[in-house]
Residue frames relative to the residue before (quaternion, step in Angstrom):
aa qw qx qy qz dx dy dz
X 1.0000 0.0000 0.0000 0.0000 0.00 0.00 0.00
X 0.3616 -0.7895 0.4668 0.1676 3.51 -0.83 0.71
X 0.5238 -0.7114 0.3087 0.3524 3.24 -0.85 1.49
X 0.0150 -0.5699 0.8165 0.0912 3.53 -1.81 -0.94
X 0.1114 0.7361 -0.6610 -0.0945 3.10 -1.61 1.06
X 0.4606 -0.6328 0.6216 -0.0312 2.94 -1.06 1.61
X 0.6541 -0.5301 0.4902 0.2254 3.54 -1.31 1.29
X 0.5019 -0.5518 0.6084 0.2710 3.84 -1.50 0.56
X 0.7771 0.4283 -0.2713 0.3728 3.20 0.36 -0.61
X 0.4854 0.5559 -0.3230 0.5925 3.57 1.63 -0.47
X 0.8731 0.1481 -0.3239 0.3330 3.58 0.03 0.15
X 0.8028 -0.3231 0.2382 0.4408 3.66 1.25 0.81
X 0.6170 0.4972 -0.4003 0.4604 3.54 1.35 0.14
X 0.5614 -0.6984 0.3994 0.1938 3.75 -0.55 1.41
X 0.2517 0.8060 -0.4844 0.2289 3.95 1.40 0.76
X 0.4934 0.5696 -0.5821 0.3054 4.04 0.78 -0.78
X 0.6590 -0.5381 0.4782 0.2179 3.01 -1.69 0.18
X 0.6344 0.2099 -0.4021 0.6259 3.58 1.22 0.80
X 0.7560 -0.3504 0.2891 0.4712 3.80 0.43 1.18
X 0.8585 0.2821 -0.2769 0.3268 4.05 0.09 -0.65
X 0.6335 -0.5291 0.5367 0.1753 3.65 -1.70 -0.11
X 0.1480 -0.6824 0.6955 0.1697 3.35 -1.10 0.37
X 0.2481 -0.7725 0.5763 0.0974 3.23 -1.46 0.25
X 0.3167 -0.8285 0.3994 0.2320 3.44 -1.26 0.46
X 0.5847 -0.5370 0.1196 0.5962 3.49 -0.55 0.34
X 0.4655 -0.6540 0.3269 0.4987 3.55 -0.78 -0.22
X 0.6075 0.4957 -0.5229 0.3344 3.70 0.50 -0.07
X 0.5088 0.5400 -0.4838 0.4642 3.93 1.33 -0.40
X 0.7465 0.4072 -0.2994 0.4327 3.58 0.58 -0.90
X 0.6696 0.5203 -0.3810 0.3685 3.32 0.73 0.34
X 0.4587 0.7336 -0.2089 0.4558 2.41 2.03 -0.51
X 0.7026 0.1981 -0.2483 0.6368 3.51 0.35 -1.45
X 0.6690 0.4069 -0.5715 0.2457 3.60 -0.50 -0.39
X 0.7010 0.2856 -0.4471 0.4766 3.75 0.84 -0.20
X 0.7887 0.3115 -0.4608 0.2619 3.62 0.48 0.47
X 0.6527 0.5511 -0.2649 0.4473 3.41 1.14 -0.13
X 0.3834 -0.5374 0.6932 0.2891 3.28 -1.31 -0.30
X 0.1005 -0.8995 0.4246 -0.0227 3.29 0.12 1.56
X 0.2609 -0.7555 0.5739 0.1779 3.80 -0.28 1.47
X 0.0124 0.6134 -0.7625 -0.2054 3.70 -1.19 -0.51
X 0.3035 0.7449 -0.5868 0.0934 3.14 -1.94 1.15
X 0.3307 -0.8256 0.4540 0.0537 3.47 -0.64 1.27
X 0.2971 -0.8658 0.3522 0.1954 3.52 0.54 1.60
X 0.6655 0.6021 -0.2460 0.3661 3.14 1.65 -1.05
X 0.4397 0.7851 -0.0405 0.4344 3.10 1.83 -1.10
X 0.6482 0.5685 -0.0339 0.5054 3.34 0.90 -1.90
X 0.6870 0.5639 -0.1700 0.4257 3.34 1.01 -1.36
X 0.5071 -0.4767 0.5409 0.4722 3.73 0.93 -0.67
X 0.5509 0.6647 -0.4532 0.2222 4.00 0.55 -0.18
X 0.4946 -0.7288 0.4282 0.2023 3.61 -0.22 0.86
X 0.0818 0.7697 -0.6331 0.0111 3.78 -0.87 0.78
X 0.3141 -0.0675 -0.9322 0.1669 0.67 -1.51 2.26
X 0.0312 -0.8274 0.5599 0.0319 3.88 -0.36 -0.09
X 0.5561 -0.5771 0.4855 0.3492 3.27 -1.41 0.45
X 0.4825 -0.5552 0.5669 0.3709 3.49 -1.20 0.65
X 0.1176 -0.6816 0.7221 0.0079 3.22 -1.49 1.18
X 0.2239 -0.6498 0.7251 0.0422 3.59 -1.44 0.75
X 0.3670 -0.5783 0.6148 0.3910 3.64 -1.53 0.01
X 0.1043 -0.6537 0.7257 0.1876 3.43 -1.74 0.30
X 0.8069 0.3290 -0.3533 0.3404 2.76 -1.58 0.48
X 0.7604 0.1371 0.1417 0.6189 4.29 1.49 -0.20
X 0.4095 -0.5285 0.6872 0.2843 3.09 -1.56 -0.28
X 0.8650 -0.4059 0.1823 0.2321 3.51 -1.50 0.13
X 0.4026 0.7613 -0.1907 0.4711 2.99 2.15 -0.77
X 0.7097 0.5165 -0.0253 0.4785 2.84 1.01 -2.02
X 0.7680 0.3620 -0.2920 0.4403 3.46 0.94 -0.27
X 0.3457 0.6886 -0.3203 0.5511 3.24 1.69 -0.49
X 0.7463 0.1958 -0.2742 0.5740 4.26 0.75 -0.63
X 0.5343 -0.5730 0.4850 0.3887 3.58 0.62 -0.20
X 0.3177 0.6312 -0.5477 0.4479 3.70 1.20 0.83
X 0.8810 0.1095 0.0079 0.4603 4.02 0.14 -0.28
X 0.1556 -0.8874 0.4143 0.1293 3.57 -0.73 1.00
X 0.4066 -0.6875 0.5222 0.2989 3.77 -0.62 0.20
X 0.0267 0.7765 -0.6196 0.1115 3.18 -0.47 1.79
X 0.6556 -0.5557 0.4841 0.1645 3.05 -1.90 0.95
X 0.3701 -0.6196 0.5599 0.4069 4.46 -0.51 0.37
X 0.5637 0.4696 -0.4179 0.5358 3.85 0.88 -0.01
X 0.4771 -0.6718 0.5050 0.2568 3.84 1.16 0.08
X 0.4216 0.6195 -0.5252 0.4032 3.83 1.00 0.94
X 0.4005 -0.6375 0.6138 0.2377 3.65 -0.91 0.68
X 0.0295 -0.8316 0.5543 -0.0169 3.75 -0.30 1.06
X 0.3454 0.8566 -0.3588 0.1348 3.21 1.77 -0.48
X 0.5432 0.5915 -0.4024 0.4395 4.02 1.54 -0.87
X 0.6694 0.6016 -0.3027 0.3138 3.43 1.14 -1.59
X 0.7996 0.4586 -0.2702 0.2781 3.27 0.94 -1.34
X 0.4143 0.7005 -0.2683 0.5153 3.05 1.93 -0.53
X 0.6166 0.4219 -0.3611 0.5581 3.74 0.15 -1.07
X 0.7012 0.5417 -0.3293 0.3264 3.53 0.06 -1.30
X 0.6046 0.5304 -0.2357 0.5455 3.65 1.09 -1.16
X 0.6499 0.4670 -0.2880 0.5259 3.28 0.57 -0.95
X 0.6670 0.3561 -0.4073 0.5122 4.10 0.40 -0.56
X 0.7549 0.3929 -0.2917 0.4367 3.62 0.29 -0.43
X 0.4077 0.5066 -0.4329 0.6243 3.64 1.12 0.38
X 0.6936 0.4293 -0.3433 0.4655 3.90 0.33 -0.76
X 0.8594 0.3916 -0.2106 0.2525 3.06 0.47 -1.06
X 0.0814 0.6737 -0.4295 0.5958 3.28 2.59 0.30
X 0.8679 0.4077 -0.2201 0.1790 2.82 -0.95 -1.88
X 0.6656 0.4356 -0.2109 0.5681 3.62 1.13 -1.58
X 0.8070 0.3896 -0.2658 0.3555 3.37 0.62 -0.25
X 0.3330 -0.7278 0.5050 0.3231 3.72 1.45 -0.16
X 0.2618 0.7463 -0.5657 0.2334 3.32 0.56 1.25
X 0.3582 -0.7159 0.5860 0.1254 3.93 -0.51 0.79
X 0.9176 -0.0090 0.0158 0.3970 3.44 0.89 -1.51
X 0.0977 -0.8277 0.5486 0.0665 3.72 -0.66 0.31
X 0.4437 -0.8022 0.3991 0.0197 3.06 -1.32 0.70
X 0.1383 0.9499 -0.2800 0.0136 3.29 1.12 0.30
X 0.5264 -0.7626 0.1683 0.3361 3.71 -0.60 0.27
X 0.5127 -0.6568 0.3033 0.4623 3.63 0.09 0.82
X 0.7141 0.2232 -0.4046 0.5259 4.04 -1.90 0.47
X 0.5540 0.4892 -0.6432 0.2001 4.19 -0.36 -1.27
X 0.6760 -0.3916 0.5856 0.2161 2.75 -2.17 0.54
X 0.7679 0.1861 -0.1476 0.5949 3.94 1.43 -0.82
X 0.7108 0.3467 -0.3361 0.5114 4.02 0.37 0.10
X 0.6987 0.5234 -0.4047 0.2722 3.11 -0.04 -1.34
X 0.4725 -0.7238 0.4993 -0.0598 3.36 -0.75 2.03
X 0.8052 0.0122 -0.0569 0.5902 4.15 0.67 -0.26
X 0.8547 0.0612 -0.2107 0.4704 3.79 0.78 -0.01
X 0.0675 -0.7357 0.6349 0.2263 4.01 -0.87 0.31
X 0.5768 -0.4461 0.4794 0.4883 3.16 -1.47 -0.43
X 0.7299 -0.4880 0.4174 0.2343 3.70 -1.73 0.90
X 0.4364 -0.7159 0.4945 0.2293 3.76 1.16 -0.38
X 0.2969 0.7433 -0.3435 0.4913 3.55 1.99 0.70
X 0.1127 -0.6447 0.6938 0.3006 3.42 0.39 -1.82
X 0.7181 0.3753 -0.4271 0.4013 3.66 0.51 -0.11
X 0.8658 -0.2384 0.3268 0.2945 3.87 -0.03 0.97
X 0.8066 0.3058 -0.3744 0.3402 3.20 0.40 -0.48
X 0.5484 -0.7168 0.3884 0.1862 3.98 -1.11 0.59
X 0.1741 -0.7999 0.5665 0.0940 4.09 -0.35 -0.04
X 0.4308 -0.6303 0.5798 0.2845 3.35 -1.13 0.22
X 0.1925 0.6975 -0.4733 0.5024 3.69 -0.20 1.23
X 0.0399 -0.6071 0.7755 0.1687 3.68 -1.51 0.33
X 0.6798 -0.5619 0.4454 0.1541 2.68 -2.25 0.02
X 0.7062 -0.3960 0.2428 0.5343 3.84 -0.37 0.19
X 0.8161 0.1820 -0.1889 0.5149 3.64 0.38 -1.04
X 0.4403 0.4976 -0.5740 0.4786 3.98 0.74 0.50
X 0.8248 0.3678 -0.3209 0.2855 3.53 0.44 -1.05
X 0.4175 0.5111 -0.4944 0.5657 3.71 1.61 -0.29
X 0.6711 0.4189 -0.4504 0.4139 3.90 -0.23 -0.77
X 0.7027 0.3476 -0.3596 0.5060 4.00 0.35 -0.28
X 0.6742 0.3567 -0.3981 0.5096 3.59 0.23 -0.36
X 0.6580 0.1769 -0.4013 0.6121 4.08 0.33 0.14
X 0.8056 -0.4524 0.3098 0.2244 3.95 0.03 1.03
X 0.5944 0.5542 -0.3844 0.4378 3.59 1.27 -0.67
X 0.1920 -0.7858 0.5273 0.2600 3.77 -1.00 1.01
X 0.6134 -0.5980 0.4793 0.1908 3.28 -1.40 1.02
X 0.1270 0.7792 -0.6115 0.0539 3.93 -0.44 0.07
X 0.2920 -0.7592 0.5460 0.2005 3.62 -1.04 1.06
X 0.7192 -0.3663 0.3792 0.4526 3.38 -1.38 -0.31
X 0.7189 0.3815 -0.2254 0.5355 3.53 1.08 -0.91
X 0.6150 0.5775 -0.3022 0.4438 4.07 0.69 0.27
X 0.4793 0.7517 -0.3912 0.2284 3.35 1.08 -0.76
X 0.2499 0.6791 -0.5335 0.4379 3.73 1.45 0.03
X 0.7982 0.5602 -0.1996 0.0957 2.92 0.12 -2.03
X 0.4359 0.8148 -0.1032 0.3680 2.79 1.90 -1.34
X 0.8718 0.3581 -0.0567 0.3295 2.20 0.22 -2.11
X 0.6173 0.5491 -0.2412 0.5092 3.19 1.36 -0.70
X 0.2851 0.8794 -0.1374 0.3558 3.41 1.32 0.06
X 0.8503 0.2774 0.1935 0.4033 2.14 0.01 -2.49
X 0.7316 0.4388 -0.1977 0.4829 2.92 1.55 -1.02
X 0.5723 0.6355 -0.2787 0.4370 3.23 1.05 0.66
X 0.6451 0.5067 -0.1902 0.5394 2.80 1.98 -0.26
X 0.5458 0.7232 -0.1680 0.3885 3.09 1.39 -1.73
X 0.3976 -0.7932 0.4593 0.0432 3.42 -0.24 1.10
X 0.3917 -0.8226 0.4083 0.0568 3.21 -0.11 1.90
X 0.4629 -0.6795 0.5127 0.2474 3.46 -0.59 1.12
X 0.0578 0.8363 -0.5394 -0.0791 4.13 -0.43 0.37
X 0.3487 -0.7787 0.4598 0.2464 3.63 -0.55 0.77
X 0.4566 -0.7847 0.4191 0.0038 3.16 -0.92 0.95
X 0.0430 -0.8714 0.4874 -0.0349 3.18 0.40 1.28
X 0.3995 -0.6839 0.5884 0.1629 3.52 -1.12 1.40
X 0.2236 -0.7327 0.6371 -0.0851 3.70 -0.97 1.77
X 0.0817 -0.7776 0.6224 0.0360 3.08 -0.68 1.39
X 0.3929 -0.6220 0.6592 0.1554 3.44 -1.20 1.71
């Protein structure tokens, strides 16, 4: 069965950066767990980051932008965390790689998943158009990103690829 890694926090494990989890619906999660080989990992986590933690946002860009050293990932306590989030990307890129993962799921807005919007880099709430550090390493080494709220997309994907069983009918000459 072919993997898929899918955010810690997307399946009920208490990693965000104020202590809790998000969750998917349950027929998606029934979904990938009965098609996938289902990884769970918290890039942010991985890194050595502490939960709880201060909410961190990018300034200066989106995740790309840190990825060149054009923008850093700061803490609302005003800590530069930018090495952490980086390492973190970097551990979930390995584990893609060692694992022949293709896709990943990640959670929408973070400062490290969030696949079509982050936060502005404000603290005050508002969102941009823009991934996070370890969505954008996963696209630039080929692996597609998918949020909690996309999984359509996936699915519709996948099932385009997924090699259709065809019955075989015995023709008599």
């Amino acid at each position: 069965m072919e993997k898929i890694l899918v955010s810690s926090c997307l399946v009920g494990n208490s990693v965000r950066y104020n202590g809790s989890c998000l969750s998917l619906d349950n027929a998606d999660r029934d979904w990938l767990f009965s098609s996938f080989d289902v990884l769970t990992f918290c890039p942010e986590v991985s890194s050595g980051l502490p939960t709880p933690r201060p909410p961190a946002e990018i300034i200066g860009g989106v995740g790309e932008d840190v990825l060149e050293n054009n923008a850093r990932v700061v803490g609302n306590d005003g800590v530069d965390v930018t090495e952490l989030f980086l390492s973190g990307a970097d551990n979930t890129l390995k584990l893609c790689l060692e694992n022949q993962i293709r896709y990943a799921i990640l959670a929408e807005s973070s400062p490290s998943c969030g696949s079509v919007t982050i936060y502005d880099g404000t603290f005050s709430g508002h969102k941009i158009a823009g991934r996070g550090v370890t969505a954008a390493l996963l696209e630039q080494h080929e692996i597609k990103v998918f949020s909690q709220y996309s999984l359509a997309k996936l699915r519709a994907e996948v099932d385009t690829i997924t090699p259709k069983v065809v019955s075989k009918q015995c023709l008599k000459l």
